[in-house]
Every structure is written in structure tokens, then in C-alpha cells.
C-alpha positions in Angstrom: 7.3 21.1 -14.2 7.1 18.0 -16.1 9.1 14.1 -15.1 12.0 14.8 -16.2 13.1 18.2 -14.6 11.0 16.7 -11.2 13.1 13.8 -11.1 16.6 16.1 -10.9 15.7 18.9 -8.7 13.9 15.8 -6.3 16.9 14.0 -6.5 19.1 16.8 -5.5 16.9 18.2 -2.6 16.9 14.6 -1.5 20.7 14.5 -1.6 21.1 17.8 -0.4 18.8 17.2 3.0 19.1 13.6 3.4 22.7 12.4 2.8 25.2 12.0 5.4 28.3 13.2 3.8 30.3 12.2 6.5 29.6 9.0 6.6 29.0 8.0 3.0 29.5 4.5 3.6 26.7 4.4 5.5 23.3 2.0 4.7 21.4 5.0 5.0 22.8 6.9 2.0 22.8 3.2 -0.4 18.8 3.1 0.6 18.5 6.7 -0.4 20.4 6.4 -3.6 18.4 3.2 -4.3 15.1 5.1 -3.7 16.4 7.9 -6.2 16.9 4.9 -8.4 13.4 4.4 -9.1 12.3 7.4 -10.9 14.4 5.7 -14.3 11.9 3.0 -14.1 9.5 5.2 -14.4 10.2 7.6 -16.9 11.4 4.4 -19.2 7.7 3.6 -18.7 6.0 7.0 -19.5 8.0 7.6 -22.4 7.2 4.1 -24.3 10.4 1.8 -23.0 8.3 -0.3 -21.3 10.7 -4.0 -21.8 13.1 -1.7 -20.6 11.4 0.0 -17.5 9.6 -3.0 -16.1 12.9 -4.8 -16.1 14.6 -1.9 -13.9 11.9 -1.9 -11.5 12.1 -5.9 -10.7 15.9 -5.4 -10.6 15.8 -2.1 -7.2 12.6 -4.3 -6.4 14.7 -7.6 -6.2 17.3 -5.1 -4.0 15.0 -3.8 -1.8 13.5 -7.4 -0.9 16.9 -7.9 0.5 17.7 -5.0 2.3 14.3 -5.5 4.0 14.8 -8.9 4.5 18.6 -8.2 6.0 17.6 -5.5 8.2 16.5 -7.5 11.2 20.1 -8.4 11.7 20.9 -4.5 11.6 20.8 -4.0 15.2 22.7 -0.6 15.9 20.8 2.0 13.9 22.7 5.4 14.7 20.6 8.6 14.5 21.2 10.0 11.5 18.9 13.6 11.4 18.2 15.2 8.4 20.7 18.0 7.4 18.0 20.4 7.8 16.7 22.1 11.0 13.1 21.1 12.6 11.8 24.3 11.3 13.0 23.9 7.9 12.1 20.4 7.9 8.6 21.8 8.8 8.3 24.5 6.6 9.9 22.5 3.3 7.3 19.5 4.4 4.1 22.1 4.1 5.5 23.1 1.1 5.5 20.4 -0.4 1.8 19.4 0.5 0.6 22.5 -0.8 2.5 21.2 -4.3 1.0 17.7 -3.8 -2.7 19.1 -3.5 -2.5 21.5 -6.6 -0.8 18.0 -8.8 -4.3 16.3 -7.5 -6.3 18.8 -8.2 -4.9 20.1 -11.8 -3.0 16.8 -12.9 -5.3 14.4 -15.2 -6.7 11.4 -14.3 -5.1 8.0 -14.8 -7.4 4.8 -15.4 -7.4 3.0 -12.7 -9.8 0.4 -12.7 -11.8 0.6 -16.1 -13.1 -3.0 -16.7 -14.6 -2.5 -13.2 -16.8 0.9 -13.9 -17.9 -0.6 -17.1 -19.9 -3.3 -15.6 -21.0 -0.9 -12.9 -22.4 1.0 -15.5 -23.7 -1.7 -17.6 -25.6 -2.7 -14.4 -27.2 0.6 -13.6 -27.6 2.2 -17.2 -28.0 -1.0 -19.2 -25.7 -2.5 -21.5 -24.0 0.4 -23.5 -23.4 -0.3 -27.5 -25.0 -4.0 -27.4 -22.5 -5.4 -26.2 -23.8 -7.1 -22.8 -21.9 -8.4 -19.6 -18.6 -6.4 -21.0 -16.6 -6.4 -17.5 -13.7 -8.4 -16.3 -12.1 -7.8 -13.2 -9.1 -6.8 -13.8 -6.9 -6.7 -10.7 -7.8 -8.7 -7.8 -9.6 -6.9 -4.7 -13.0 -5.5 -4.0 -14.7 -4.3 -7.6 -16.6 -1.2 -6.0 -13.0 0.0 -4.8 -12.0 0.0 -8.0 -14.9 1.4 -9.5 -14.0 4.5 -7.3 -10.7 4.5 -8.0 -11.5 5.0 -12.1 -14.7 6.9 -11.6 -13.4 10.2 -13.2 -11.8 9.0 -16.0 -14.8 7.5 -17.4 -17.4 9.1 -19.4 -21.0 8.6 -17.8 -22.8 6.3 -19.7 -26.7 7.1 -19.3 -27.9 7.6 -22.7 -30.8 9.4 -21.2 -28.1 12.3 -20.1 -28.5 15.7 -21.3 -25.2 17.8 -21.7 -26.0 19.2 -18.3 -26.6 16.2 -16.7 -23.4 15.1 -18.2 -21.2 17.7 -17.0 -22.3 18.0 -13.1 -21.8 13.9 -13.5 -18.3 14.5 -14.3 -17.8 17.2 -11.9 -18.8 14.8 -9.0 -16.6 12.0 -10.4 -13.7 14.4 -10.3 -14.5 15.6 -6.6 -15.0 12.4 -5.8 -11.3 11.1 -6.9 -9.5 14.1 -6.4 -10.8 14.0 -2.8 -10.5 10.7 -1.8 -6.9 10.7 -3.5 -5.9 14.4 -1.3 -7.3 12.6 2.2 -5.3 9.2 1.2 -1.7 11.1 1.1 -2.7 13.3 3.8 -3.7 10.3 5.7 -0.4 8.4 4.8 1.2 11.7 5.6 -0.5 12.8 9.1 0.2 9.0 9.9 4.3 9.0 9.1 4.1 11.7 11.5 2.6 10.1 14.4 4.7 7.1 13.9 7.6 9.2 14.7 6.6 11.4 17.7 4.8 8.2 19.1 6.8 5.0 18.2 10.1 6.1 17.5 10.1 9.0 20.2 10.9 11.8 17.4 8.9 13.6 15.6 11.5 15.2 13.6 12.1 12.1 12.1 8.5 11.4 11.4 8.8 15.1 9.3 11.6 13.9 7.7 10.0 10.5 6.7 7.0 12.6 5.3 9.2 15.1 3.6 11.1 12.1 1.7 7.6 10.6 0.9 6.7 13.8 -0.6 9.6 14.4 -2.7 10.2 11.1 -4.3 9.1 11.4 -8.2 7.1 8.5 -7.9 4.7 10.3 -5.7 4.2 13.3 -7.7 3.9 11.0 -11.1 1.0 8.8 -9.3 -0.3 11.1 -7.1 -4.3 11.1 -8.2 -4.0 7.0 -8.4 -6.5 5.6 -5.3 -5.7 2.5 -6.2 -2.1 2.7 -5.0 -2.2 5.4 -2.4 -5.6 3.8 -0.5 -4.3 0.9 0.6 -0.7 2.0 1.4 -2.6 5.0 3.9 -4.6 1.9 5.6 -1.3 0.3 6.4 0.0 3.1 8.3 -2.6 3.6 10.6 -2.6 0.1 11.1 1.0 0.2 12.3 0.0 3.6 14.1 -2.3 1.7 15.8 -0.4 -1.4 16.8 -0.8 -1.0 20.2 -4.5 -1.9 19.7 -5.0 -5.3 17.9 -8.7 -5.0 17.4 -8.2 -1.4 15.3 -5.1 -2.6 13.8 -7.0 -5.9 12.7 -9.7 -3.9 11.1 -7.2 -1.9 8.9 -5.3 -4.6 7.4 -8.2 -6.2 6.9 -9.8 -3.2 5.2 -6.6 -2.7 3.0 -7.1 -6.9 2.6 -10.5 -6.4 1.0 -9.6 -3.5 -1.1 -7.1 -4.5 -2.9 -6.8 -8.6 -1.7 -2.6 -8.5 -1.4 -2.8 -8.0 1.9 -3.9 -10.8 2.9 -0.3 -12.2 2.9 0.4 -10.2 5.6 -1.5 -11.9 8.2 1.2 -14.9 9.1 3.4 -11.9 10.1 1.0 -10.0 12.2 -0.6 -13.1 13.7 2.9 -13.9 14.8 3.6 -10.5 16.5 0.2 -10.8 18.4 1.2 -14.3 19.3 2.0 -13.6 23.0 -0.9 -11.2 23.5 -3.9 -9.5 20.9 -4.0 -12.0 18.4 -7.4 -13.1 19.0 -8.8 -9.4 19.2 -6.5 -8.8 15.6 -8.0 -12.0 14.3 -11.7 -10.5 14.9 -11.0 -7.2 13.4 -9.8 -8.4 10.3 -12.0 -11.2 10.4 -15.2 -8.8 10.9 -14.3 -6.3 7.9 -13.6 -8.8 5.2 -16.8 -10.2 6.4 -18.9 -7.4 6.5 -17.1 -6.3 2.6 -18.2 -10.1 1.4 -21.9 -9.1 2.7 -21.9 -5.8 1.1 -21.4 -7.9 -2.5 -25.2 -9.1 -2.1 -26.1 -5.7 -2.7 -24.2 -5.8 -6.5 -24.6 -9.3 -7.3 -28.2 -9.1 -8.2 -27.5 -6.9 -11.3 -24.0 -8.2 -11.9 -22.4 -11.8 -11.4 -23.4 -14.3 -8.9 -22.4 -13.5 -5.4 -19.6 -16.6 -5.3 -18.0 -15.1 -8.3 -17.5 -11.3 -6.2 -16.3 -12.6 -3.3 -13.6 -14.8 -5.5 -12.7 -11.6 -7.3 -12.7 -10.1 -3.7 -10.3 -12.6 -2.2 -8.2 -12.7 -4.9 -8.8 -16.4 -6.6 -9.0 -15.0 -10.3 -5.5 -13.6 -9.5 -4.0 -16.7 -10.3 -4.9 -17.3 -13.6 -2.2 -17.0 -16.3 -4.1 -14.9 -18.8 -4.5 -11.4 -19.2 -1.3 -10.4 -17.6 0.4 -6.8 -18.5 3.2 -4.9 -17.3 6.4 -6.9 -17.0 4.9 -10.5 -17.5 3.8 -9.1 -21.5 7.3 -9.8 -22.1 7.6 -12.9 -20.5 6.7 -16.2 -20.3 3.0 -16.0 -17.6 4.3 -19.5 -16.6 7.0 -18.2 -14.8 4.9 -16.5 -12.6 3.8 -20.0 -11.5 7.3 -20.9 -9.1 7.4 -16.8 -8.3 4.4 -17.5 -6.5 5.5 -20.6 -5.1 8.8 -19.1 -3.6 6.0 -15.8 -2.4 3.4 -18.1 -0.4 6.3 -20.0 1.8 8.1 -16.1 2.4 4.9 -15.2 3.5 3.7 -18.5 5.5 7.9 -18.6 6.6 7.2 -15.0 8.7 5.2 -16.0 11.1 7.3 -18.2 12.7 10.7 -16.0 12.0 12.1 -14.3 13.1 10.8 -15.8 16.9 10.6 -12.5 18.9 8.9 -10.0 16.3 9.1 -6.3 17.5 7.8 -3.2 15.7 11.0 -3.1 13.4 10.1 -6.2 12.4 6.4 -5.5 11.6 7.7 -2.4 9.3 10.3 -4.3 7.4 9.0 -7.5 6.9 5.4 -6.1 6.3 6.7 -3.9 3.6 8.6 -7.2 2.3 5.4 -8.9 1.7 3.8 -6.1 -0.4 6.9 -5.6 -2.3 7.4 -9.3 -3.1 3.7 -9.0 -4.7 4.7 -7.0 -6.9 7.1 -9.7 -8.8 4.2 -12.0 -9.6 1.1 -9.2 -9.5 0.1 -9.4 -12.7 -1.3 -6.0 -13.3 1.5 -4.1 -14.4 3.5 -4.9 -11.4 6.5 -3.3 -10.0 4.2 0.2 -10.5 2.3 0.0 -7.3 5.4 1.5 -4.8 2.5 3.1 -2.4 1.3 -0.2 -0.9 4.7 -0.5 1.0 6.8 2.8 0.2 5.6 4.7 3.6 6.7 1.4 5.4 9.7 1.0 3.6 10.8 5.0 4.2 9.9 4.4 7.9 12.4 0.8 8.3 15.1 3.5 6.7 14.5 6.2 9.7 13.6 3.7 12.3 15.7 3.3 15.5 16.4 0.6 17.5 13.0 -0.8 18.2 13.3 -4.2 20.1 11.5 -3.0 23.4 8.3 -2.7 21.3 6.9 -5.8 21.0 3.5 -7.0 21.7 4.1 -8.1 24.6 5.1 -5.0 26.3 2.9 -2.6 24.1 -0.6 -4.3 23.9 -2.5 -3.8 26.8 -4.0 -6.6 28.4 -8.0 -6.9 28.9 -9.7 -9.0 31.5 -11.2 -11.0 29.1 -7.7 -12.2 27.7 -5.7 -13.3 30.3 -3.8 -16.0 28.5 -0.6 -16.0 27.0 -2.2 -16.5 23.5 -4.8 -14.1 23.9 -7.7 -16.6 24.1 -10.5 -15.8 26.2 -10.3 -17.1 29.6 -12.6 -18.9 30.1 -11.7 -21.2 27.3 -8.2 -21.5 29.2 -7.8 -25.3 30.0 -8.1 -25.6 34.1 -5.2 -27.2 35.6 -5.6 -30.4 36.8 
């Protein structure tokens, strides 16, 4: 089934299982029909209407900033089930797994990172046709990630390589992609699920969130894409796993080193831990994006300097004006410049508001933060929907979740006794 056809029978099984006919006022049908609304975007893309494409992404982006934005003053959130039974739910969800597996398995691959395995190659092979040092990085983030995330796509480059040699190489480039990209959504998918039996007391509704994941065109059109659907599963589990700073720490600051964006979303986290966990999240992230920096010694031998990694890994190249593609090949680069502005105090503004931060408030203003990269990302932006679409389909399902906050959820340790979190001993002794 190609795009095209996808997009209408997805839109119609989405409209069909999902919309509440009898209250078609309601915010949840508007967020379904803008989800629906994406697919355009992309097909303007695929089929050469870039201008065109890039500019109706930015426009449901722009909407969906809003509506995530707006829905902390939402506070009745009416159960809305699916039309569709548990078991239907169910079955219709395997289904469409067993559809999602074969469009990794059969579906070519998509470059995802090419400057990146270019200079991996040049380091281990040698420079290939004269031309030395060829690789720049070209999105932000940790380059080995992205060397994964292009690995099959490329043609190995040993010139010593026999045609045998050549072909197991690209067999274990393609099980390595193909793999990693299956155990991402599954992850993402496995993860939506526990989020509703576990957080939101339902695990219908985390079927249904999965189900909606599954059938959005977006998912099908990217689905062999690591880059996007890496980072968006390592989000999840960190909001599975909320109720344990120093695992939820690690995650976000896995997904921080892989990709660098996330990094923005450590005002809003440190103010949810604020009360209680946020020095045992602030050593989990702290740690991995530590031991990811360390890991660049091992590269920067054969490549560039080590300082010059770990600025690609934290994301300082990312604000240079040059090389931009997608949406900003249209337009002026120096506009990113105030986009950015306006992006650093949303994302500085979050940990202070709103004051009492519950789980709600974690999955819509996390999944603000990664969608308001994507208005000054550089790197074809507006494409990369996995980095906050599971967060965003779980703010649409969520019910009322202002009992969950840290304080209440995070368990206590002896260690941390304080109302910051600090170790106690550190606690100033009253006088």
C-alpha cells in the first residue's frame, strides 16, 4: 500500500475508532483531526512540494504548541473510550504491529545520518577517493548514534572487500537497523502501554494510545528512521519511570546525548523533582552524558579532537546559521536567530511554571519542548514527530492527573530527607 491510499484508510480507521460522535465539539475530536492533519505535510514532502510541505508542518506544529501549552488549564478531562471493545482494541493493536514489523523489515532504508558514517569510515578504512577529513556533523547529538542510525544505507567502504565480504557487510548493517528500529517502536509501544495500566489506572487506554500511534501515516512513512524513533522510545520509559528519579534521570539524559534536544527538557523535570528526587535525577542524567562525553576519547584519536565531539555532542555547532535544510532553505537562517531566543526562555520559563507540576504536566509541557525544537532545528525540521508524538498522544488520553506529583509518587530514601532532595547531612542544622 503506498502514502497515499495509507493516509485515507488510516484516517478513516482513526475516525471510525477514535471519534466521539456524540460529542463532536469536543477537544478530543479537534486533536484527532489535527493529528490526521499531518500526513499532507508529508506527502507535499515525498512528492517534491517541499516550500509547500515544510510550511504546513510549522503551521499544526505552531497549533499543537498551543494546545499543549493550554492544556494545563484543562482540568476536567471526561473519559472518552475508544469506540471499539478491549478485545478489538487488542486484536486491531497486534495487528497493526505485525504490519509495522514487515514495513521495517521490507521498506528501504532512509539516510539518516550520512556525513556522520563517512568520517567513521574514513577513520577506520582510510580516506576513500582522496578526498581526506570529508565529515561534518550534520545534526547535533552524539556522532556514533548517528552513525548507527545510517549504517545500512551506506555502501561499505573497505577497498580491500571482496564481493563476499561486501555482502555479509551489508547484511549486518541491515540487521543491525532494522533491529534496533523494530525494538525502538516496540519499546515506545510496550511503554504507552504501561503508562496506561500504571499511571493513568487503564490499560485500555494505554491500547488505544498505542493503536493511534500505530496508525498515524507518519509512523508507517518513517518507520525504519532510528534517529527519530530512538529518542522518542527513551522518553517514554523515562515518564514510565517517573516514580524513580535516578532511572528517569538516566533516560533523559541518554535521549540528551543522542540526539542533544533534550537537554531543554531539564528546567521542566528539575522543577517536578523540586520537592523530592531532584538530586538523584540530577545524577542520572548527569552520570550518562558523562560517561557518553568519555566514550568520545575512544574516536577522537582517529577523528577530531576530543573538544570538538563533545561540542557536536552537546549541541554547540547547532547554532551556527549555515548549512540549514528543510524549512529554513526557504527562508532567511537569521530568523532562526529570535526563534531560538523566544525557545531558551519557554524552556528556562518551565521550571518555575506552572508552580505545582504533576504528571500531566511533565507529558504536555515535555512534549512542548521537543515540538518547539523543531521550529528552529535546522535539519529539516518539523519532520522529526517521534521525539514528542508518544507524549503528545498520551496528554490527548490522559485523565485528570493532579494527585501525581512528585511529591506523593517518589519514594523517599534515608539519605534524602530534605524537602529539596539534598543529602542530609548537607541540611543546614538549626540553630
Amino acid at each position: 500500500m503506498n502514502a497515499t491510499t495509507w493516509v485515507y484508510v488510516s484516517s478513516l480507521l482513526i475516525v471510525g475508532i477514535y471519534f466521539k460522535f456524540h460529542r463532536f465539539w469536543s477537544v478530543r475530536n479537534l486533536d484527532l483531526i489535527a493529528l490526521m492533519s499531518f500526513a499532507p505535510g508529508f506527502l507535499l514532502i515525498t512528492h517534491a512540494q517541499q516550500p509547500a510541505g515544510y510550511l504546513w508542518l510549522f503551521s499544526l506544529s505552531g497549533f499543537f504548541l498551543v494546545r499543549l501549552l493550554l492544556d494545563q488549564v484543562m482540568v476536567r478531562r471526561p473519559l472518552l473510550e475508544p469506540n471499539l471493545s478491549a478485545g478489538g482494541l487488542t486484536f486491531t493493536c497486534f495487528a497493526l504491529v505485525l504490519f509495522l514489523l514487515a514495513n521495517v523489515i521490507t521498506k528501504p532504508t532512509v539516510e539518516g545520518g550520512r556525513r556522520s558514517v563517512e568520517r567513521w569510515e574514513d577513520a577506520f578504512y582510510g580516506p576513500t577517493a582522496g578526498i581526506p577529513n570529508r565529515f561534518v556533523q550534520h545534526s547535533p547529538g552524539y556522532p556514533p548514534f548517528f552513525a548507527l542510525a545510517d549504517l545500512s544505507s551506506r555502501t561499505p567502504a573497505s577497498p580491500a572487500a571482496g564481493p563476499t565480504d561486501l555482502s555479509r557487510q551489508r547484511l549486518l548493517r541491515n540487521v543491525a537497523t532494522r533491529s534496533t528500529a523494530i525494538l525502538g517502536h516496540l519499546a515506545i509501544l510496550i511503554g504507552l502501554i504501561l503508562i496506561g495500566h500504571r499511571h493513568f489506572g487503564s490499560a485500555r487506554t494505554g491500547v488505544a494510545a498505542a493503536s493511534l500511534y500505530l496508525l498515524l501515516p507518519y509512523t508507517a512513512e518513517f518507520t525504519g528512521r532510528i534517529d527519530h524513533v530512538i529518542p522518542g522510545a527513551l522518553l517514554v520509559w523515562a515518564v514510565v519511570a517517573y516514580r524513580r528519579p535516578l532511572v528517569a534521570g538516566m533516560l533523559v539524559g541518554l535521549a540528551a546525548g543522542a540526539i542533544y534536544y533534550p537537554l531543554f527538557l531539564l528546567p521542566l523535570w528539575c522543577g517536578f523533582y523540586w520537592r523530592r528526587g531532584l538530586l538523584r535525577f540530577l545524577i542520572g542524567a548527569a552520570g550518562v552524558l558523562a560517561l557518553l562525553a568519555a566514550s568520545l576519547v575512544w574516536t577522537s584519536s582517529k577523528l577530531h579532537p576530543f573538544a570538538d565531539e563533545v561540542q557536536t555532542m552537546f549541541g554547540l555547532t547547532s547554532l551556527s546559521l549555515a548549512h540549514a535544510e528543510g524549512f529554513w532553505t526557504r527562508h532567511d537562517p537569521a530568523y532562526r536567530m529570535p526563534v531560538m531566543a523566544a525557545f531558551f526562555v519557554l524552556s528556562v520559563s518551565l521550571a518555575l511554571w506552572p508552580a505545582q507540576k504533576n504528571l500531566g504536566t511533565l507529558l504536555s509541557c515535555s512534549a512542548a519542548v521537543l515540538l518547539g525544537t523543531q521550529f528552529w532545528h535546522a535539519h529539516y525540521a518539523g519532520i522529526y514527530l517521534d521525539w514528542y508524538l508518544p507524549l503528545l498522544i498520551l496528554t490527548i488520553f490522559r485523565p485528570n492527573l493532579e494527585d501525581r506529583m512528585a511529591l506523593t509518587a517518589v519514594r523517599e530514601v534515608r539519605l534524602f530527607r530534605n524537602r529539596w532532595g539534598w543529602p542530609a547531612f548537607l541540611k543546614r542544622a538549626p540553630r
